[in-house]
VMD Tcl script that draws the C-alpha trace (Angstrom):
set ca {
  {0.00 0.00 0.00}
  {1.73 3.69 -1.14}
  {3.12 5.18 2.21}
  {1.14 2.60 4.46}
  {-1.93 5.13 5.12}
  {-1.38 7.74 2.41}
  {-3.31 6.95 -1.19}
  {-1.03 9.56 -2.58}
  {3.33 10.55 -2.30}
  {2.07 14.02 -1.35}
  {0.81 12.52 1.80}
  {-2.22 14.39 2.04}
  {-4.97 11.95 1.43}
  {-5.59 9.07 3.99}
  {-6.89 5.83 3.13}
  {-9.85 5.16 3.79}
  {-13.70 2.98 3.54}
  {-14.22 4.37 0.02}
  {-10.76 2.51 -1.33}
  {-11.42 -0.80 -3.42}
  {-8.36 -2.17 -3.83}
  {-7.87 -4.36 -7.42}
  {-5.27 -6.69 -7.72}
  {-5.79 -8.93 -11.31}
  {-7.93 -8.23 -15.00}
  {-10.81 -10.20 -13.62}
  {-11.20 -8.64 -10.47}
  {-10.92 -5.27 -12.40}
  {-13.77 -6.53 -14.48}
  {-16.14 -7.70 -12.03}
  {-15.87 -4.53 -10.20}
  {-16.61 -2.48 -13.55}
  {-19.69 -5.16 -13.63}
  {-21.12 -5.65 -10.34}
  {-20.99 -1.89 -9.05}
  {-20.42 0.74 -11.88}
  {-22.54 -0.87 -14.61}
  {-25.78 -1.21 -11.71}
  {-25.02 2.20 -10.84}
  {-24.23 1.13 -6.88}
  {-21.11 3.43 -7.67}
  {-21.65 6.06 -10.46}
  {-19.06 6.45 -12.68}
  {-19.05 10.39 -11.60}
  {-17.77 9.54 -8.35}
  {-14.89 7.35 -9.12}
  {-11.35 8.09 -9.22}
  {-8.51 5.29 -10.57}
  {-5.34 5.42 -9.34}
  {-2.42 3.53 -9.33}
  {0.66 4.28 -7.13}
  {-0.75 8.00 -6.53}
  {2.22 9.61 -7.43}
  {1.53 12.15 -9.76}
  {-1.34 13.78 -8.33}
  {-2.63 16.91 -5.63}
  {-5.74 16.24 -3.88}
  {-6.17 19.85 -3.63}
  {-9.60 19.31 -1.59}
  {-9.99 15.91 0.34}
  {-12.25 13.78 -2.73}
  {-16.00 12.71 -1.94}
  {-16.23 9.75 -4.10}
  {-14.71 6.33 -4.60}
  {-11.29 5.68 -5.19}
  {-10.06 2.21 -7.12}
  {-6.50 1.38 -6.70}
  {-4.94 -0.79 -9.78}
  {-2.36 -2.92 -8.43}
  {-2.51 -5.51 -11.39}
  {0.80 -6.88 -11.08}
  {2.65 -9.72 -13.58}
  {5.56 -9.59 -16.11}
  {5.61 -11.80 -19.33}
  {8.68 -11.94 -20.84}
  {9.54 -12.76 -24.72}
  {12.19 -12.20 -27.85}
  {13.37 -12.32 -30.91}
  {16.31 -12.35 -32.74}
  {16.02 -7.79 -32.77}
  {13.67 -7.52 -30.13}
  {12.45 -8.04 -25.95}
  {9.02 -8.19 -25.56}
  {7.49 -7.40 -22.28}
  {3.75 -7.27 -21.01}
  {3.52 -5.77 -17.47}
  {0.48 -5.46 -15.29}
  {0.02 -1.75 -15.11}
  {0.22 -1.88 -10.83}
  {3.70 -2.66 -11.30}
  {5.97 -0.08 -10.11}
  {7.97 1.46 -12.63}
  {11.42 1.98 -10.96}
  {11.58 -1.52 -10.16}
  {10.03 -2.55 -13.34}
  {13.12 -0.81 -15.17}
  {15.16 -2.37 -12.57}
  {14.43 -5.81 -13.82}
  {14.84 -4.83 -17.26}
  {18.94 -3.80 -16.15}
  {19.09 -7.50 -13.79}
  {17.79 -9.09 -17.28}
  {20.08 -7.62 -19.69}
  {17.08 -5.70 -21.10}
  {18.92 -2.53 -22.14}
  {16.86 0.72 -22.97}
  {14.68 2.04 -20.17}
  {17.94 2.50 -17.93}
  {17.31 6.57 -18.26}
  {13.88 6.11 -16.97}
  {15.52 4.65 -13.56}
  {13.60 6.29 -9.99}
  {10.67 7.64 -11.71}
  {7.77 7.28 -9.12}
  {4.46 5.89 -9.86}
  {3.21 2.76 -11.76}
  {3.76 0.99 -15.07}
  {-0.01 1.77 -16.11}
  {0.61 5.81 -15.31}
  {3.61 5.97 -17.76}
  {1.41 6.24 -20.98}
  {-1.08 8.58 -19.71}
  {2.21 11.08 -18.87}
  {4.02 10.23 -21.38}
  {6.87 10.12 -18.49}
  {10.31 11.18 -20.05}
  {13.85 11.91 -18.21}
  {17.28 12.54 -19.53}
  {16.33 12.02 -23.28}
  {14.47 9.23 -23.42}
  {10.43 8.62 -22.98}
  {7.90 6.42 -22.44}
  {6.72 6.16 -26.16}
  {9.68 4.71 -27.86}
  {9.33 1.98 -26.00}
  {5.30 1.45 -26.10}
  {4.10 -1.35 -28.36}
  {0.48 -1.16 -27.09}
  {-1.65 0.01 -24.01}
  {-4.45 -2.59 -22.80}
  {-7.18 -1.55 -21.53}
  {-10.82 -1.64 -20.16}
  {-13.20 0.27 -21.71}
  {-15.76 1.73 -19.52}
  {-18.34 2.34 -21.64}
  {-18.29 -1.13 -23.32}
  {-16.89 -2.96 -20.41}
  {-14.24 -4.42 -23.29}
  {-10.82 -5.06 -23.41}
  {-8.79 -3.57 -26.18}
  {-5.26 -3.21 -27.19}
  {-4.32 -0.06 -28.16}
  {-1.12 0.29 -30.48}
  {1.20 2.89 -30.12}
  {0.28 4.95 -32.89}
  {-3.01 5.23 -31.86}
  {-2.19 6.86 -28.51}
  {-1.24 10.32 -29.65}
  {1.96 10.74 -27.25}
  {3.16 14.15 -26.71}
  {5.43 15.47 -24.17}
  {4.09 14.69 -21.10}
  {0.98 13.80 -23.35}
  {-1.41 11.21 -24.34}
  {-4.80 10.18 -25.77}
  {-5.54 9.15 -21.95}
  {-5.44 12.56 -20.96}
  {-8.04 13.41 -23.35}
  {-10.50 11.35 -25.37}
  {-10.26 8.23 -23.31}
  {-10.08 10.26 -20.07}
  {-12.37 9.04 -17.64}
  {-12.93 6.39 -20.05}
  {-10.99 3.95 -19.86}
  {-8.73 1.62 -17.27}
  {-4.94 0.86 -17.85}
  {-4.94 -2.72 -17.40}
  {-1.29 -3.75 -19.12}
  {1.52 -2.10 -20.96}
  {3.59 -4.13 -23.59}
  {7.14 -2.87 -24.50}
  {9.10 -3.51 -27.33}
  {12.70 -2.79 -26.49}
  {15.37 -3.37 -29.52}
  {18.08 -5.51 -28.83}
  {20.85 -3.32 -30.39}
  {21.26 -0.57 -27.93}
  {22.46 3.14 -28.20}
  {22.87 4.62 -25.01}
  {21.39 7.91 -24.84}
  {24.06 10.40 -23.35}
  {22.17 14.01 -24.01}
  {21.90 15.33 -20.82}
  {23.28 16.56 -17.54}
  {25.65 13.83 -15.59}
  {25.46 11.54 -18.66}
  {27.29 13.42 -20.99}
  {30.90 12.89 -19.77}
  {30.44 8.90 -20.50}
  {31.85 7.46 -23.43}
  {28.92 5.92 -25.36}
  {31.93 3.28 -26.68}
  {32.27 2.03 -22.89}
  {29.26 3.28 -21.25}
  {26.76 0.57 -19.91}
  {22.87 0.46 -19.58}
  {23.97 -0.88 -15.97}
  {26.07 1.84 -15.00}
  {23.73 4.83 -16.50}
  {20.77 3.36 -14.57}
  {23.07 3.46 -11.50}
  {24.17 6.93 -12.21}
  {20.45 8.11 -12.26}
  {19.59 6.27 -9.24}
  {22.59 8.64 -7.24}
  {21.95 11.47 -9.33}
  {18.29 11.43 -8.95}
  {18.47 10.32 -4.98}
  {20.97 12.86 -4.14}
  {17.91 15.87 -5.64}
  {14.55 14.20 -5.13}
  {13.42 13.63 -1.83}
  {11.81 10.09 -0.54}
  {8.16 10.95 -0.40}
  {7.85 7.85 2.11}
  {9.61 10.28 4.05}
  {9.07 13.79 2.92}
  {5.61 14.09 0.55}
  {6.26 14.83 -3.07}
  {5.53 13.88 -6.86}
  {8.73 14.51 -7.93}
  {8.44 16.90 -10.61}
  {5.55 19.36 -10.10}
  {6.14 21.45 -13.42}
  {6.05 20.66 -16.87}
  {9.52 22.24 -18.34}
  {7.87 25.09 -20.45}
  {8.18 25.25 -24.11}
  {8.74 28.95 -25.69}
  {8.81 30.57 -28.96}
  {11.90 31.22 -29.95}
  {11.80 35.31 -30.35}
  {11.52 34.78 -26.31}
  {13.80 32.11 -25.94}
  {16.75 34.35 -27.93}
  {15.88 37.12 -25.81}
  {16.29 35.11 -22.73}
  {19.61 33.81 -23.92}
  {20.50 36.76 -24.37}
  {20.16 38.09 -20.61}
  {21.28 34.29 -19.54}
  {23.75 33.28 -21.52}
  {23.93 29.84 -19.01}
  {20.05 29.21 -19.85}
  {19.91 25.79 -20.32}
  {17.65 24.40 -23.43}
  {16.57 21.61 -25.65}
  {15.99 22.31 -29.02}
  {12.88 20.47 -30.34}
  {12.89 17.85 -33.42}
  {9.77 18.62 -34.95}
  {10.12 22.25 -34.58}
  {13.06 25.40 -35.06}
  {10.36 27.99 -34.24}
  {10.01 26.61 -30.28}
  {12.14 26.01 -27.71}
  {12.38 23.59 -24.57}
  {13.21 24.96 -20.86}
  {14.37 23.68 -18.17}
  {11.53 24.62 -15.44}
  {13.80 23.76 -12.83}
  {16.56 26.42 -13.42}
  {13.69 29.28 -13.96}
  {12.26 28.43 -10.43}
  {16.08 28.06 -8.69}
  {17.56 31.45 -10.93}
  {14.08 32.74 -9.41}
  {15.32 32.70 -5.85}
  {12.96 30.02 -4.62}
  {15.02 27.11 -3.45}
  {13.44 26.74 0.13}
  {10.79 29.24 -0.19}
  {7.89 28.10 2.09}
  {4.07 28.36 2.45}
  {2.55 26.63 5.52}
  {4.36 23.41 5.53}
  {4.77 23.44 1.52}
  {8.32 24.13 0.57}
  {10.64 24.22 -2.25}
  {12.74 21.62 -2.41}
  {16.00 22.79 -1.12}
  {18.39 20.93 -3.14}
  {15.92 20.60 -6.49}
  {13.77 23.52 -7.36}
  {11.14 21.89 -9.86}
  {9.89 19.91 -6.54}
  {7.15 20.60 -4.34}
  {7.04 19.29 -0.91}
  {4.85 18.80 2.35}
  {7.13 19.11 5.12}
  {5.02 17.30 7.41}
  {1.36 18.79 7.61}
  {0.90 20.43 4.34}
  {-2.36 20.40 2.92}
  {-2.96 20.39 -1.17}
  {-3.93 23.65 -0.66}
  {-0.99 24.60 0.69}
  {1.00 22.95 -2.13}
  {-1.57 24.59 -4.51}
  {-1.02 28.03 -3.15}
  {3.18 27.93 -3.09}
  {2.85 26.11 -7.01}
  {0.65 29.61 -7.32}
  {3.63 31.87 -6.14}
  {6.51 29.63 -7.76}
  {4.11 30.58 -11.24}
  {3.59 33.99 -10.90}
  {7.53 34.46 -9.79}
  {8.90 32.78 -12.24}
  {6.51 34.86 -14.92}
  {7.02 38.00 -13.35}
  {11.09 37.41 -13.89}
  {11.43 35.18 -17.23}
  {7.61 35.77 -18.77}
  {7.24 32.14 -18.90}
  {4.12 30.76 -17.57}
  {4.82 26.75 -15.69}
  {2.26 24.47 -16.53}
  {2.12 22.04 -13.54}
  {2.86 18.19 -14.69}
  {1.07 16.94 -11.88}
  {-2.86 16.22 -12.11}
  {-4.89 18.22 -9.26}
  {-7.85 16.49 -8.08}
  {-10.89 18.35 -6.22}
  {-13.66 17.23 -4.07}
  {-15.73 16.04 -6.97}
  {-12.58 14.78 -9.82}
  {-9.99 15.72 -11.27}
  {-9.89 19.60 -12.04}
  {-7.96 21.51 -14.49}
  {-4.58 22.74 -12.83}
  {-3.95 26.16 -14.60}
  {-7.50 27.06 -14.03}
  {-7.79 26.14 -10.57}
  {-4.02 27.82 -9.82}
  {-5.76 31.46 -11.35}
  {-8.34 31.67 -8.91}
  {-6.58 31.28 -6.18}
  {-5.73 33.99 -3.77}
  {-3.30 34.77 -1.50}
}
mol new
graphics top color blue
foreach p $ca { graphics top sphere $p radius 0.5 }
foreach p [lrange $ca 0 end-1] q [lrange $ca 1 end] { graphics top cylinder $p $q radius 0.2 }
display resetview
């Protein structure tokens, strides 16, 4: 169970009589069956989670929650490829952890991401150059409408940076059930950013990158078994480039990431515009900045979401006032009634 009494890493929302717990496809079905289709649970008031570690209950939530902790990893090759189907309430660190302890080589820059293998599609989760979708072969799921399962391919799941057809059509739709990878067996490492571009990508190992991460990434992020957190709380902000060339300009040490598909926008780092932004340990309540990794939010011990909501509020408007770059928060913020939309519910907030 995530954090023993806590349904989410932000520590904020207890467990409680209105959590089914769902442990295998059948179990998952029978629920969708026996209470949602006769209406003894309306679909209005139910919110699926899986390791709740990508979401602020800004208000404490009035409905029923479903945890998915469909666990089970089926393992298969060819001569080019792995193929892997993984329940999605497998966590995903240590699911990428048994990809290194199998010789599986790929996901090793996806190492100490928190959450489960059935939240990586609908964020799209991404970290030192590598994401989610260019490993996905398909996404199966329940459909709540139809009470079918279907495999969705790749393709069909419109992934976008931190982006997917979850978090739109089929939101509220439809239940992660499994996640099959297809992972090539001739490996490039990926060596783009931060720490990992002083290895030698003739020597390097998927072993000793995935280690490097796990220090790198331990060393910044705080446990949120011990100190509540998502990990990243903002998406990093993409620009136009007229504003991007201005801010070099001022910051010559901006970092960026130029973008494939497009020379007109830009990629920032979010993290650097909240820390050049002077707000490394800046505190509401018991909601802090993370003092040794800007981009996260934490509750020091009796934070409420509100609290978390209000300092993501003045982390925004700082960073705007300063760079004129508006954060989008990556994390999803959930109300008394659902989820809610984060930018919307962040600009009526007061101080």
């Amino acid at each position: 169970m995530p954090n023993s009494h806590f349904i989410d890493t932000f520590r904020t929302q207890l467990i409680n009589d209105n959590v089914f717990i769902i442990d295998s496809v059948s179990q998952m079905v029978a629920f969708f069956h026996e209470e949602v289709a006769t209406n003894k649970i309306p679909l209005s008031s139910l919110l699926i989670l899986g390791g709740g570690s990508n979401l602020l209950f800004v208000e404490p939530f009035d409905g029923v929650i479903l945890l998915n902790q469909i666990k089970g990893i089926i393992k298969e090759e060819t001569e080019e490829e792995y193929f892997l189907h993984v329940g999605a309430g497998e966590s995903w660190h240590e699911f990428v952890a048994y990809t290194i302890e199998e010789n599986i080589d790929g996901l090793e820059n996806l190492a100490l991401i928190p959450g489960t293998v059935g939240a990586a599609p609908i964020q799209n989760i991404g970290a030192y150059g590598a994401e989610f979708k260019m490993f996905c072969q398909y996404v199966d799921i329940l459909d709540i409408e139809t009470l079918s399962i279907e495999r969705l391919f790749a393709e069909t799941c419109q992934f976008g940076y931190r982006d997917s057809i979850f978090k739109r059509s089929y939101k509220n739709k439809a239940v992660i059930l499994a996640v099959g990878f297809a992972i090539p067996k001739k490996w490039q490492p990926i060596l783009t950013y931060g720490e990992l571009k002083a290895f030698n990508s003739e020597e390097v190992t998927a072993k000793i990158i995935f280690n490097k991460i796990c220090e790198v990434r331990a060393a910044k992020l705080p446990d949120p078994n011990v100190i509540g957190n998502a990990g990243s709380f903002f998406k990093n902000p993409i620009v136009d480039k007229s504003l991007f060339d201005s801010l070099l300009f001022s910051y010559p040490e901006l970092p960026f990431y130029p973008l494939e598909d497009s020379k007109e926008r830009v990629k920032l780092a979010a993290g650097w515009l909240i820390d050049k932004a002077g707000l490394k340990g800046h505190a509401i309540n018991d909601a802090k900045v993370h003092i040794n990794q800007a981009l996260v939010l934490t509750n020091q011990g009796n934070a409420t979401g509100n609290d978390i909501a209000l300092l993501a509020k003045f982390v925004q408007e700082a960073v705007y006032e300063k760079f004129q770059v508006m954060l989008e928060p990556e994390v999803r913020f959930i109300g008394k009634n659902g989820e809610v939309d984060p930018l919307e519910y962040l600009s009526k907030l007061i101080f």
